[in-house]
N, CA and C of each residue as an Amber inpcrd file, in Angstrom:
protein
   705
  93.6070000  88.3230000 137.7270000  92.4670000  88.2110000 136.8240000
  91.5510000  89.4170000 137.0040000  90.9360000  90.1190000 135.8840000
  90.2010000  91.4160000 136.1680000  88.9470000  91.0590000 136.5080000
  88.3550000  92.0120000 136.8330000  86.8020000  91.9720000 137.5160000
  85.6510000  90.8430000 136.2750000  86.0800000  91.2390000 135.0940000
  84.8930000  90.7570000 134.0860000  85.8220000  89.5870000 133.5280000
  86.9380000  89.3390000 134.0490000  87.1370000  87.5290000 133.0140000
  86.6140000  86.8200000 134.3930000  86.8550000  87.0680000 136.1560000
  86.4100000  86.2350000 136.6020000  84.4980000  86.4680000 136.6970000
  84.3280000  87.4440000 136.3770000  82.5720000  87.2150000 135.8860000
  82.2130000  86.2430000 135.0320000  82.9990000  85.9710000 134.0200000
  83.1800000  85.5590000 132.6280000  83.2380000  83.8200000 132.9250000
  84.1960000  83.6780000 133.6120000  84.0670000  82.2680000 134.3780000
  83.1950000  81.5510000 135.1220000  82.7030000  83.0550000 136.1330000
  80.8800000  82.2920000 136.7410000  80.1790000  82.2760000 135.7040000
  80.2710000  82.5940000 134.7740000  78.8930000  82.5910000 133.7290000
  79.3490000  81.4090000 132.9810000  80.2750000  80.8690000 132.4510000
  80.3860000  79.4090000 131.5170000  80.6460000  78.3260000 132.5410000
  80.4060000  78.8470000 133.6940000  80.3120000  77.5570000 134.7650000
  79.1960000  76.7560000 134.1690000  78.8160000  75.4850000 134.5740000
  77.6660000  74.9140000 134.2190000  77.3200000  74.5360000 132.5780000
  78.1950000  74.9020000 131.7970000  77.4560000  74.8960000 130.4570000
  75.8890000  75.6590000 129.7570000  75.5660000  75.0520000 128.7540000
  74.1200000  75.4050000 128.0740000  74.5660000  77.0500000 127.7680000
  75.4790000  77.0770000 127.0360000  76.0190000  78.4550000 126.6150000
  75.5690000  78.3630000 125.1790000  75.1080000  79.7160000 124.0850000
  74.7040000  79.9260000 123.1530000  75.8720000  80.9100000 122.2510000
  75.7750000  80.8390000 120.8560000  76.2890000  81.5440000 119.9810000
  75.6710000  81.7510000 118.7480000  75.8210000  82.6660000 117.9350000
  75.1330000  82.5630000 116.6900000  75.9440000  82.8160000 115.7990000
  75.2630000  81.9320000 114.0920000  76.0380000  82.0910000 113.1390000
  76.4580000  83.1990000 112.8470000  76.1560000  84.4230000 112.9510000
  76.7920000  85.9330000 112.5210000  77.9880000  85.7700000 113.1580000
  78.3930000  85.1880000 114.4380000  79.6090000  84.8120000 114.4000000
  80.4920000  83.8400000 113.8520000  79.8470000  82.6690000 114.2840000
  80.6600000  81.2740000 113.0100000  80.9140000  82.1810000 111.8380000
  79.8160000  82.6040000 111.3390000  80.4520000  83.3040000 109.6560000
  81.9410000  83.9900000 109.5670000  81.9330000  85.2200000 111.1620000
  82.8960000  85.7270000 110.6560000  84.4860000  84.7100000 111.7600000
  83.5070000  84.0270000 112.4880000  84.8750000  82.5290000 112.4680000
  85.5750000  82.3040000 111.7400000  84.5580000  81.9900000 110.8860000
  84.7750000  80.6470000 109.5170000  85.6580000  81.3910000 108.6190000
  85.4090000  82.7530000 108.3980000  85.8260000  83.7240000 107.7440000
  87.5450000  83.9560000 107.5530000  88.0080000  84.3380000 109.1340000
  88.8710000  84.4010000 109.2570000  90.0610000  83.0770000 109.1830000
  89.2510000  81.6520000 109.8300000  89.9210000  80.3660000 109.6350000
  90.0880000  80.2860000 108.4530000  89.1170000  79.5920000 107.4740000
  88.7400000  79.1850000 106.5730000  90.0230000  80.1450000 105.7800000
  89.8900000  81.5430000 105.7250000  90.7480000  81.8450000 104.6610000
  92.3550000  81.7990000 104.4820000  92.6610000  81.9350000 106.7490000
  94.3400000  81.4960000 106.6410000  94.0630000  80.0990000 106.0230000
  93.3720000  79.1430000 105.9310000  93.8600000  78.0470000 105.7660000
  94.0840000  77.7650000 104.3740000  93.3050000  78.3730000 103.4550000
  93.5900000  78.6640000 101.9510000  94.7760000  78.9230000 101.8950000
  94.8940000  80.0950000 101.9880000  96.0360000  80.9510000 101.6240000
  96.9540000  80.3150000 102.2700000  97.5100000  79.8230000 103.7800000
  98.3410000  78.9120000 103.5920000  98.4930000  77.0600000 103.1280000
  97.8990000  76.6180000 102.5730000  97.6490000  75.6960000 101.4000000
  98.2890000  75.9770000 100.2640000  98.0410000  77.9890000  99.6790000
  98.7820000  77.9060000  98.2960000 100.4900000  77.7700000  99.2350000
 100.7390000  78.1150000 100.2280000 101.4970000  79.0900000 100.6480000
 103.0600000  77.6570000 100.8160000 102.2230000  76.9160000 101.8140000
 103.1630000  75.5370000 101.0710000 103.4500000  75.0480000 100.6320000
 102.6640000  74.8800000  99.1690000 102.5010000  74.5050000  98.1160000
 103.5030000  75.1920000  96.8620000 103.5900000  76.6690000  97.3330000
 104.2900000  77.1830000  96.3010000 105.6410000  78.3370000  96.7830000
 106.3310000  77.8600000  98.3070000 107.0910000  78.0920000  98.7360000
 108.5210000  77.3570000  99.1070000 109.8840000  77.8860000  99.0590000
 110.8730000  76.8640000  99.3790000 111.2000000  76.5080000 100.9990000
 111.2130000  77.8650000 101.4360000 111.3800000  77.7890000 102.9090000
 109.9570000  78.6500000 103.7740000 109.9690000  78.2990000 104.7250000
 109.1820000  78.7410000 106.3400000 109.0810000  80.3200000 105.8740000
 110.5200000  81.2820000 105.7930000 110.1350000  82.6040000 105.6660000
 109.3050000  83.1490000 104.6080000 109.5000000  82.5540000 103.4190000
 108.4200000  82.9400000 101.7250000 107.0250000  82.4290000 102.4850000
 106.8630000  81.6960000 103.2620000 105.3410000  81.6170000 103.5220000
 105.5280000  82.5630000 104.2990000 105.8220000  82.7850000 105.4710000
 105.1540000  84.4660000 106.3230000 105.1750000  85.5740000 105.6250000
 106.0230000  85.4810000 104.6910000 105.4700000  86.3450000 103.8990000
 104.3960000  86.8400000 102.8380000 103.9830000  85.6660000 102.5690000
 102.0740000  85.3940000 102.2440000 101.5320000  85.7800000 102.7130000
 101.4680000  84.8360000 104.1860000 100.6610000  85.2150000 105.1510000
 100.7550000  86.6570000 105.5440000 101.8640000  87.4130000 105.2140000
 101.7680000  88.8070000 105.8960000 100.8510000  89.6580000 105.2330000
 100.6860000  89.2550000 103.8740000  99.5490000  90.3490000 102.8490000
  98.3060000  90.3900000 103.4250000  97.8960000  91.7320000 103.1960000
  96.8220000  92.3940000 103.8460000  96.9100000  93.2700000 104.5700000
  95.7790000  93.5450000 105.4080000  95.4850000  95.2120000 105.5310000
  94.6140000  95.2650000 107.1840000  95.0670000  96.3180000 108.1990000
  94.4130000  95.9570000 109.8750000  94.8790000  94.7640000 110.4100000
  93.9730000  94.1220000 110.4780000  94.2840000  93.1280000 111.4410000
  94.2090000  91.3990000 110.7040000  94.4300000  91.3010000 109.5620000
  94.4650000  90.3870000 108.7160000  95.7750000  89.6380000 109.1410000
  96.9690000  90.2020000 109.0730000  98.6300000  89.5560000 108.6520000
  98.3720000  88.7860000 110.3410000  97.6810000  89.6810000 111.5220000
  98.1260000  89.3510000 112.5220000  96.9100000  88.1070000 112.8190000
  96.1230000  88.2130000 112.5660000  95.0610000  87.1440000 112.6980000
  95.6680000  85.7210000 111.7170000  96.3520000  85.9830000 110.6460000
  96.9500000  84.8810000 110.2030000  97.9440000  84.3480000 110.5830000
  98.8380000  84.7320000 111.3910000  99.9890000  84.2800000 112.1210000
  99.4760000  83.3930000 113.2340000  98.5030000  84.2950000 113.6900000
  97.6540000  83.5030000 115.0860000  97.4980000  82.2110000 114.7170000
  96.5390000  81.9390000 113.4770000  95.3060000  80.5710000 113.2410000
  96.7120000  80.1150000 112.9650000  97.8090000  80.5510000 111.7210000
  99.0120000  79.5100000 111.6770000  99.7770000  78.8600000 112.6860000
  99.7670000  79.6040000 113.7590000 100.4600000  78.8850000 115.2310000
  99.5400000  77.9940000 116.0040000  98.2410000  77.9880000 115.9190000
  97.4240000  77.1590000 116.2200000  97.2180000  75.6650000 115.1100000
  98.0910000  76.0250000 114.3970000  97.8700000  74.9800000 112.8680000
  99.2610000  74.2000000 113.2830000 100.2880000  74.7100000 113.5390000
 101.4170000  74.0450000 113.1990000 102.2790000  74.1560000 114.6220000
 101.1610000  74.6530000 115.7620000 102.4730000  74.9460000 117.0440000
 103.7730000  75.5010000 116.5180000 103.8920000  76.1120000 116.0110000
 105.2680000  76.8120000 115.6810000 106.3980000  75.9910000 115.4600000
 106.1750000  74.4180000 114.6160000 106.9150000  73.1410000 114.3170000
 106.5220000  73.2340000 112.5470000 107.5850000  74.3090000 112.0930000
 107.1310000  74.7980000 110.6820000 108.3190000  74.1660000 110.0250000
 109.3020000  73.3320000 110.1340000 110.4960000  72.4660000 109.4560000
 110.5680000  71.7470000 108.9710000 109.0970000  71.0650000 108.7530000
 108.7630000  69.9870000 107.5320000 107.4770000  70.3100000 107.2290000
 107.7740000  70.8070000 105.8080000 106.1230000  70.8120000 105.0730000
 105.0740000  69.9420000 104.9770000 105.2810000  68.8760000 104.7270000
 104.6620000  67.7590000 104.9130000 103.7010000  67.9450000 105.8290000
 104.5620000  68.0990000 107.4810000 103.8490000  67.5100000 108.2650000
 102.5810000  68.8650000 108.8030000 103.3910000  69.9300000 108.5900000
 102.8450000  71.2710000 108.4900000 101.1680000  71.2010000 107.7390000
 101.7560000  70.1460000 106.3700000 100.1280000  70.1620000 105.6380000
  98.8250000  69.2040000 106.3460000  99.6130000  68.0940000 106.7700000
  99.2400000  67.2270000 107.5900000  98.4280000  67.9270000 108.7120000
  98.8920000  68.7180000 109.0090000  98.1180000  69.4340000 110.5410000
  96.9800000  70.4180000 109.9350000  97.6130000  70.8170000 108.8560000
  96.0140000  71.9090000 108.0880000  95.5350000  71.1390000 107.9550000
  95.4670000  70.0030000 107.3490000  94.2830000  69.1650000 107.1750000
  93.4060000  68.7880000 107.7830000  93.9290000  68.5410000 109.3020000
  93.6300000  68.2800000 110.4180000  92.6140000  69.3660000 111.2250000
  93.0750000  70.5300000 111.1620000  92.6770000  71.6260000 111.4550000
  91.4490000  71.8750000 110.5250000  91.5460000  72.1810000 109.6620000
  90.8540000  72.7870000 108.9580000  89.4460000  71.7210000 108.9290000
  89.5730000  70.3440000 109.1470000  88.2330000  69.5860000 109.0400000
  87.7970000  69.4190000 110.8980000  88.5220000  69.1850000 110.9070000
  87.9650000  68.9630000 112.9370000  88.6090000  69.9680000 114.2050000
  89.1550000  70.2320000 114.1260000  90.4500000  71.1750000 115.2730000
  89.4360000  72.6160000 115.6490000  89.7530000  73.3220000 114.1600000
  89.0900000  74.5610000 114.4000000  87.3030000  74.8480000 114.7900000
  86.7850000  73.6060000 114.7350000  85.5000000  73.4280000 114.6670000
  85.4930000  73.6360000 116.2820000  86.1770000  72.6750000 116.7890000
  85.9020000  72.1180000 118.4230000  86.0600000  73.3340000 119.5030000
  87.4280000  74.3410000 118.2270000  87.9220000  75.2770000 119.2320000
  86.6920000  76.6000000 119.3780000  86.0500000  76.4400000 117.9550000
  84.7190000  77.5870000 118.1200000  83.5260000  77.0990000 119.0420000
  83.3200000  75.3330000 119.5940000  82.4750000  75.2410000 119.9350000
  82.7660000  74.6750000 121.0530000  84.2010000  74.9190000 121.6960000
  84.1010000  74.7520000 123.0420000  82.8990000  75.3050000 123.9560000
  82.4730000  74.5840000 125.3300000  82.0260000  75.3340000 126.1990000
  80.0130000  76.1770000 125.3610000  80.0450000  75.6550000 124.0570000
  78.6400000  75.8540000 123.7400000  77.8410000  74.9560000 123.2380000
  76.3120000  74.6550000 123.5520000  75.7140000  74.1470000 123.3840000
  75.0670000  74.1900000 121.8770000  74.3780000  75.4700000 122.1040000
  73.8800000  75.3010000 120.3430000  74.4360000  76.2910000 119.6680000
  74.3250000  76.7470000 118.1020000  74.5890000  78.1720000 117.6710000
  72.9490000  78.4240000 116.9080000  72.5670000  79.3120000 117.3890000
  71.2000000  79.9480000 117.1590000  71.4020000  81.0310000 115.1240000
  70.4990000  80.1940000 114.8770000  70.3430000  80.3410000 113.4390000
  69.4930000  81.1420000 112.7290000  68.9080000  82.3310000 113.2800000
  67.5230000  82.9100000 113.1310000  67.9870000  83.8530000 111.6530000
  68.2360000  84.0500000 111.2710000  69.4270000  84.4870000 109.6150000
  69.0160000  83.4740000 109.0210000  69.5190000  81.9530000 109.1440000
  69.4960000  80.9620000 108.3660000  70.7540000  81.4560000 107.3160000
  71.6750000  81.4330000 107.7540000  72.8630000  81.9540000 107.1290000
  73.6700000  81.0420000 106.5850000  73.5430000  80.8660000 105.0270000
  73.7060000  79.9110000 104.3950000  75.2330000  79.7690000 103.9430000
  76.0150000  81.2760000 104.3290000  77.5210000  81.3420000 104.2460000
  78.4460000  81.1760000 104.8320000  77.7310000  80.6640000 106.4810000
  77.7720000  80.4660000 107.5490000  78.6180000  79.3400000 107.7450000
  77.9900000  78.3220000 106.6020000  77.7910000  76.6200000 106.7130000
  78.5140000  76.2400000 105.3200000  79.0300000  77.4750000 104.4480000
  80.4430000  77.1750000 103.4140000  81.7520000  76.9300000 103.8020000
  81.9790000  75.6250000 103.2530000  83.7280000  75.3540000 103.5210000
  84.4640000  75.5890000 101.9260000  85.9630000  75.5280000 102.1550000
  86.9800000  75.1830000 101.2250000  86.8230000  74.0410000 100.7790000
  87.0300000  75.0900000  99.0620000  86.6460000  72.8350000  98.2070000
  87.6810000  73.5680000  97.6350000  88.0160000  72.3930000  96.7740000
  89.2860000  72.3300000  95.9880000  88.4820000  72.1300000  94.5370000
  89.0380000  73.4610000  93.2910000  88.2670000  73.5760000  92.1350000
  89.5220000  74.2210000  91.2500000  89.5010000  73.5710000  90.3160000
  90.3400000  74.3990000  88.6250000  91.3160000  74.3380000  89.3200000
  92.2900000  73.2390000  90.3710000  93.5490000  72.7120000  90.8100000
  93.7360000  73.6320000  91.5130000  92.9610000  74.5880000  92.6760000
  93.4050000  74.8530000  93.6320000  91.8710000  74.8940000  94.7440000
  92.3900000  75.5090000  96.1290000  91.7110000  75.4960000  96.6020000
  90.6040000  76.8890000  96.9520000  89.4980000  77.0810000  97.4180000
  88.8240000  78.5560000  97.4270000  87.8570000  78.5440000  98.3850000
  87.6210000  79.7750000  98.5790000  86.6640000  79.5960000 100.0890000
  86.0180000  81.1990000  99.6680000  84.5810000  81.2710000  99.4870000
  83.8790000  82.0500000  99.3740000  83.1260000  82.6750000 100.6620000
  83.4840000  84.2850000 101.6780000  83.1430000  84.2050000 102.7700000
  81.9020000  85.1430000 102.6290000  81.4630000  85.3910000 101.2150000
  80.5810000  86.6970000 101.0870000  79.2550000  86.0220000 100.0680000
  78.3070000  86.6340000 100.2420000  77.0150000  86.7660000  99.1740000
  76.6360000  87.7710000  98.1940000  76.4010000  87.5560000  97.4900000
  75.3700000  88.7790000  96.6110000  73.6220000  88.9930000  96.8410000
  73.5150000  90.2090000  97.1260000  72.1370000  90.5800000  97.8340000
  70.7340000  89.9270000  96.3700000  71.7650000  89.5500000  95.4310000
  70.6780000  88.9780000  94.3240000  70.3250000  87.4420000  94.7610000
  70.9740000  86.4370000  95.7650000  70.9140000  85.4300000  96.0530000
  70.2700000  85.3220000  97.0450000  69.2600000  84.1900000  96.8910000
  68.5530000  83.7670000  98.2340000  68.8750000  82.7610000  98.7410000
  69.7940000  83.0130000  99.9840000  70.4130000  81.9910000 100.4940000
  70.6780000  82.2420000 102.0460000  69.5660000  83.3060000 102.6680000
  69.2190000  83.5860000 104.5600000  67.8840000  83.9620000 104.6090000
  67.6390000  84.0160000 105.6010000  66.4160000  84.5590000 106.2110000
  66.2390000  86.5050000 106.6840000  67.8080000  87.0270000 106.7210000
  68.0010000  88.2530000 107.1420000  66.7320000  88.9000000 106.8890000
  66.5150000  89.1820000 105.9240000  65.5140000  90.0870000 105.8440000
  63.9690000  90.2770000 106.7400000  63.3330000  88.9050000 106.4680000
  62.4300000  88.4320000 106.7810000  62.9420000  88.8940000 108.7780000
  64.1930000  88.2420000 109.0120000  64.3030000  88.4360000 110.5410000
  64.4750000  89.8800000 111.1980000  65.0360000  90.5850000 110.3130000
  65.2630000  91.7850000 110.5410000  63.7840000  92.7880000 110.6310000
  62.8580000  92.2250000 109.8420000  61.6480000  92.7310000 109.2480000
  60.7400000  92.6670000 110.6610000  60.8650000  91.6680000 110.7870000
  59.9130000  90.8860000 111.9080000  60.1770000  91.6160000 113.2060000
  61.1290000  92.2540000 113.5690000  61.9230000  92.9270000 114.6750000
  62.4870000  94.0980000 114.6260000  61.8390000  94.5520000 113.3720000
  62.1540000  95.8610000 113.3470000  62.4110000  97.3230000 113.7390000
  61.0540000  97.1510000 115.2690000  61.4320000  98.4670000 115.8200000
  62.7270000  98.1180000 116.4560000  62.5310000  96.7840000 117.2510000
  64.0310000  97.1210000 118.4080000  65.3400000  97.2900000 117.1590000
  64.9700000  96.6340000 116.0420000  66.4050000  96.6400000 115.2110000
  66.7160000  98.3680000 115.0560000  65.7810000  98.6320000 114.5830000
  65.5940000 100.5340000 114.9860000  66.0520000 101.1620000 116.0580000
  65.8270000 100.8810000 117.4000000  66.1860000 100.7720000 118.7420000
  67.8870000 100.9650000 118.7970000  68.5390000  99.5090000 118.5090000
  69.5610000  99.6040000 118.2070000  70.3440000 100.4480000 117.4880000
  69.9380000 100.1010000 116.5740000  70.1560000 101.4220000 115.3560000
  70.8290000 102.5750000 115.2870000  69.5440000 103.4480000 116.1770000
  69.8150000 104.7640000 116.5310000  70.5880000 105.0470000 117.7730000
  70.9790000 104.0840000 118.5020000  71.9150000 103.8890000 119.6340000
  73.2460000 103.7250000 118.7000000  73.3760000 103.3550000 118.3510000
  74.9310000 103.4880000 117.3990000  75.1770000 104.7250000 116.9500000
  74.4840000 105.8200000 116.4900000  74.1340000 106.4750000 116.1040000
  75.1210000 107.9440000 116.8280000  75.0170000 107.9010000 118.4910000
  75.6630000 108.4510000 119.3780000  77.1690000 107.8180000 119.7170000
  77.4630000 106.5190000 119.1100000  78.7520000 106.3540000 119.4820000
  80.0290000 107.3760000 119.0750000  81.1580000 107.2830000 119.6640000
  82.5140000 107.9260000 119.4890000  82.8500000 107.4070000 118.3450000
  82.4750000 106.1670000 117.9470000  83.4210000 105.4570000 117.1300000
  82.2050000 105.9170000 115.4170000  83.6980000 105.8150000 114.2860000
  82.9650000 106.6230000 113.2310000  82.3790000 104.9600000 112.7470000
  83.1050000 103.6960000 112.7860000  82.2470000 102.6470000 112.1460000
  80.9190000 102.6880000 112.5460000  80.9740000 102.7980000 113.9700000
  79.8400000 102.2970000 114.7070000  78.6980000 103.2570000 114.5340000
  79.0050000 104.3180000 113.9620000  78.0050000 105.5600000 113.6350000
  77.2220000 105.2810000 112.2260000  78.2550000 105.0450000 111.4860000
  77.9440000 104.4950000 109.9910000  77.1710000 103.1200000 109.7760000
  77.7090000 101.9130000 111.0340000  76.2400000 100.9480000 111.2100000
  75.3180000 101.4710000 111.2420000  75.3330000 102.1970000 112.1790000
  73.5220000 102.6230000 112.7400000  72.9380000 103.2400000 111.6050000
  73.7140000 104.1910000 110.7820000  73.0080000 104.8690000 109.8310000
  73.0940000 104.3000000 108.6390000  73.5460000 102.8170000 108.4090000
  73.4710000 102.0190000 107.2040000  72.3800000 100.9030000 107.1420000
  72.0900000 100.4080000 108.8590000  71.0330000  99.9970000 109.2960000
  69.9470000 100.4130000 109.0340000  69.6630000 101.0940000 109.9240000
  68.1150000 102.3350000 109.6820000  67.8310000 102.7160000 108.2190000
  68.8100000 103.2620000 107.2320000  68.4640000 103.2960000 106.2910000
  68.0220000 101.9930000 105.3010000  68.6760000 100.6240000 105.3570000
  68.6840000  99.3650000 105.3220000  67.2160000  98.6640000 105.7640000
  66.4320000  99.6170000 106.6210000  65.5490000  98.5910000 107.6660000
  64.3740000  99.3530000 106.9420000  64.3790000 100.4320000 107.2120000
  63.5320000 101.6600000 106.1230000  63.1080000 101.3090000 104.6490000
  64.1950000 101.1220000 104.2010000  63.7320000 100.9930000 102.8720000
  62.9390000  99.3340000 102.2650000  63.1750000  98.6750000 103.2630000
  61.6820000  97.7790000 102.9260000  62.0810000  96.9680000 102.1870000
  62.7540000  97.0270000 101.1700000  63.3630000  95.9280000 100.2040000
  63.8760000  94.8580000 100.8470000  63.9420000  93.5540000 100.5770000
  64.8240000  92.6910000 100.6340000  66.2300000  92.3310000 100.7200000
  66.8540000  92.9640000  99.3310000  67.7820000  93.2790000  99.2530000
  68.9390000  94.3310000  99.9200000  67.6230000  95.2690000 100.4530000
  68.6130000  96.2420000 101.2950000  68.9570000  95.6420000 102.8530000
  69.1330000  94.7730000 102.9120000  69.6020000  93.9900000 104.4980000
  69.9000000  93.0630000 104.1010000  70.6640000  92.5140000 103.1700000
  71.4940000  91.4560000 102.3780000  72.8620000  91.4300000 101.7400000
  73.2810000  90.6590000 101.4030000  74.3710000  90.8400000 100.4560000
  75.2350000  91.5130000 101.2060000  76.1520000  92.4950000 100.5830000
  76.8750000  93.4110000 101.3360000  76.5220000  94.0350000 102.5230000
  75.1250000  94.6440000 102.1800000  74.6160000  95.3190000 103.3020000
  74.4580000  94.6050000 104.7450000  74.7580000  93.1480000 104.1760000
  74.7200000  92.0430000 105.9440000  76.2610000  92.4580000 105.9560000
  76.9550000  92.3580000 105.0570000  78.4710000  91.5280000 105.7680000
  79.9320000  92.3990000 105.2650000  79.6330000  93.2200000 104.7700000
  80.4060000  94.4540000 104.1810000  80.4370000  95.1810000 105.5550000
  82.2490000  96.1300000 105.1130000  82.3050000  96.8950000 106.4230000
  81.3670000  98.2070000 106.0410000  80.6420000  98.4960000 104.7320000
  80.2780000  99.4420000 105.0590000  78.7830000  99.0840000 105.1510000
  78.0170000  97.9340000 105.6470000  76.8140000  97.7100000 105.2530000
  76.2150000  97.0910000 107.0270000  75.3840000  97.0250000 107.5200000
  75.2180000  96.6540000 109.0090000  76.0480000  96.1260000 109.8190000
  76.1760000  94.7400000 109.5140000  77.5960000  94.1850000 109.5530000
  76.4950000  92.9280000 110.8670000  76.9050000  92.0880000 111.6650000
  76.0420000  91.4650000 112.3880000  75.5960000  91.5200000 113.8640000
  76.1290000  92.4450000 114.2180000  76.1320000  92.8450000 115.8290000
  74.7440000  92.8720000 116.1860000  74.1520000  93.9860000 115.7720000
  72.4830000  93.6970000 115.6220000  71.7820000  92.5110000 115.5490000
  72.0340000  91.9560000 114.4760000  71.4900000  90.4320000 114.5730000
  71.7650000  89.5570000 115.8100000  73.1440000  89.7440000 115.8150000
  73.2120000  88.5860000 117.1660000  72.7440000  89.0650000 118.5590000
  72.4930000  90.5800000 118.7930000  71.9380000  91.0920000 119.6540000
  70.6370000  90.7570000 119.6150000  69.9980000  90.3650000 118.6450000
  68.5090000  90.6300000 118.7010000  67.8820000  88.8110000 119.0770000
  68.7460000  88.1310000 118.2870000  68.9490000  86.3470000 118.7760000
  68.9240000  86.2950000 120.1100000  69.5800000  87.2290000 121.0200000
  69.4020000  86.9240000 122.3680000  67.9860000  86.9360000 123.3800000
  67.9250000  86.2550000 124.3210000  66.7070000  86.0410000 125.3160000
  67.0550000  87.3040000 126.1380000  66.0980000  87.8410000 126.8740000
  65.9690000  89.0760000 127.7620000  67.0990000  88.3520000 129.2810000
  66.7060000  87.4560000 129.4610000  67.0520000  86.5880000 130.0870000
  68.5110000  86.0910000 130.4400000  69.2020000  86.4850000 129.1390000
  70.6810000  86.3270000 129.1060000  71.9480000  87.1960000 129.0060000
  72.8690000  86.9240000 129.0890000  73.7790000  87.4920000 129.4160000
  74.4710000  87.7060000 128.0510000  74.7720000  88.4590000 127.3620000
  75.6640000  88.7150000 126.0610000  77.4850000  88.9110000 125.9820000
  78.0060000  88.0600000 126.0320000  79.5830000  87.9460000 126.2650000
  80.3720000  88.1730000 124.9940000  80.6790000  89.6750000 124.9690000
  81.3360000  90.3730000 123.9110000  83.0860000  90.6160000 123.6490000
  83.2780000  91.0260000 122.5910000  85.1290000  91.8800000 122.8550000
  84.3760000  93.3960000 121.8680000  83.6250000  93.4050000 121.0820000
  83.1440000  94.9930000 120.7690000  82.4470000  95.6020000 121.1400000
  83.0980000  97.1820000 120.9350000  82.4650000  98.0440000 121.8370000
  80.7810000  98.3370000 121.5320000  80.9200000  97.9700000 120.2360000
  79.1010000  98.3960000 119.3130000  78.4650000  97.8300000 120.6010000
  78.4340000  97.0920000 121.6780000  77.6640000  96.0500000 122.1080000
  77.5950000  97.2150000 123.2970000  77.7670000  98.0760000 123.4620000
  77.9610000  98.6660000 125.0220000  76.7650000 100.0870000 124.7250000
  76.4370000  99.9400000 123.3280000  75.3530000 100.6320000 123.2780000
  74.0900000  99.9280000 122.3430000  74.2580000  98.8170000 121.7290000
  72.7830000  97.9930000 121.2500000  72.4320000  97.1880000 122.3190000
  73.5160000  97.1490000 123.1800000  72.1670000  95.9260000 124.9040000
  71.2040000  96.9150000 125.2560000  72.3540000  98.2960000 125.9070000
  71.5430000  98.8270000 127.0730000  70.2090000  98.6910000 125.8060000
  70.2320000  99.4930000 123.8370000  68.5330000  99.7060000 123.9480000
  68.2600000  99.2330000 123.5790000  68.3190000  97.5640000 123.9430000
  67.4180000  96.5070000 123.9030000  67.6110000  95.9570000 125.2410000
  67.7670000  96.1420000 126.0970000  67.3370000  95.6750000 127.3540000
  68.4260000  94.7700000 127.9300000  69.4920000  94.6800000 127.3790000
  69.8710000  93.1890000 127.4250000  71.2220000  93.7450000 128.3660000
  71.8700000  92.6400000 129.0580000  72.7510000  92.8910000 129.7520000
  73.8590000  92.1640000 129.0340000  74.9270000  92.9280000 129.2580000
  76.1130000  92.3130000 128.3120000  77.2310000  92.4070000 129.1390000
  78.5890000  91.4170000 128.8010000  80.1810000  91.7510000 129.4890000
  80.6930000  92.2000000 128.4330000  81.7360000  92.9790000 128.3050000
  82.7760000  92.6620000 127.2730000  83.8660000  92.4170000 127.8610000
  85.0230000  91.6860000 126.8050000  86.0640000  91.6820000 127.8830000
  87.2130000  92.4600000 127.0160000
């Protein structure tokens, strides 16, 4: 075991562990949509292989993130459809919930992230799952939170700013410009949840207590703690 998973273990010792919706969202995001897409995928396939091949469409890390949530859906017991649907069903209303909220107490809501808390309905005889907003809709608090916290969001910001990485450069400078311009709209919509628009790292950095520990897998996080004070793992 490496130095930071058994850190990782003294720290969820005990419980009263925190998360925030900027993550559920992009949870929900990734669940929520294998579970669509495989819904049409049984629905309008003869055998096991025409669905992986559904599931394989897309682009980075999509095909492989859907194989994942599907083996967590069906244990790799894909020989009767039926029972296959039987287990999405299952999954998709209680399973995947328990598995995001193992080991945490609350998820901290300071966004009020209303896309956060969208599921799959079934409409015009199929099913759909909406994981995005339009910056014309009022349906979070982003702005207002971002507003309120603005220098450290600045702070952050310009710490991205120096990273290696070209996303993480383009946050900072989609941020700052985002935080600057004062509007509403410019820290919404896309600009929350688009890869080319802040995206939520910031936010959930800024949700945190001085006090706590921030338990990451991205690198953005190894330069918005140190300039906000905050101490972080990644693993």
């Amino acid at each position: 075991m490496s130095a930071n998973r058994r850190k990782l273990k003294e720290l969820l010792r005990g419980g009263g562990h925190a998360t925030s919706t900027q993550a559920k969202r992009e949870w929900n995001r990734i669940v929520y949509t294998v579970c669509v897409t495989l819904r049409s995928a049984l629905s309008t396939s003869s055998d096991w292989t025409d669905v992986v091949r559904k599931l394989s469409k897309g682009y980075g890390r999509a095909p492989a993130r859907a194989m994942q949530v599907t083996h967590w859906i069906t244990g790799s017991d894909t020989t009767d459809f039926r029972i296959a649907a039987k287990r999405l069903e299952d999954f998709q209303r209680i399973r995947f919930r328990a598995l995001f909220m193992q080991g945490i107490n609350w998820v901290r809501d300071g966004t009020d992230c209303d896309v956060a808390r969208r599921k799959p309905h079934f409409n015009s005889g199929k099913w759909q799952y909406k994981p995005q907003c339009k910056k014309t809709e009022n349906l979070c608090d982003q702005p207002a939170f971002l507003a309120t916290r603005r220098e450290r969001a600045e702070k952050a910001s310009r710490a991205l700013l120096t990273s290696k990485r070209k996303a993480d450069r383009e946050m900072g400078t989609n941020a700052l410009a985002g935080l600057q311009d004062g509007r509403a709209t410019a820290t919404k919509g896309k600009a929350c949840h688009g890869h080319n628009g802040i995206g939520g790292d910031i936010a959930i950095a800024l949700e945190c207590e001085e006090t706590e520990t921030l338990v990451t897998t991205d690198e953005s996080f190894d330069l918005i703690c140190p300039a906000l004070g905050l101490d972080h793992l990644r693993l």
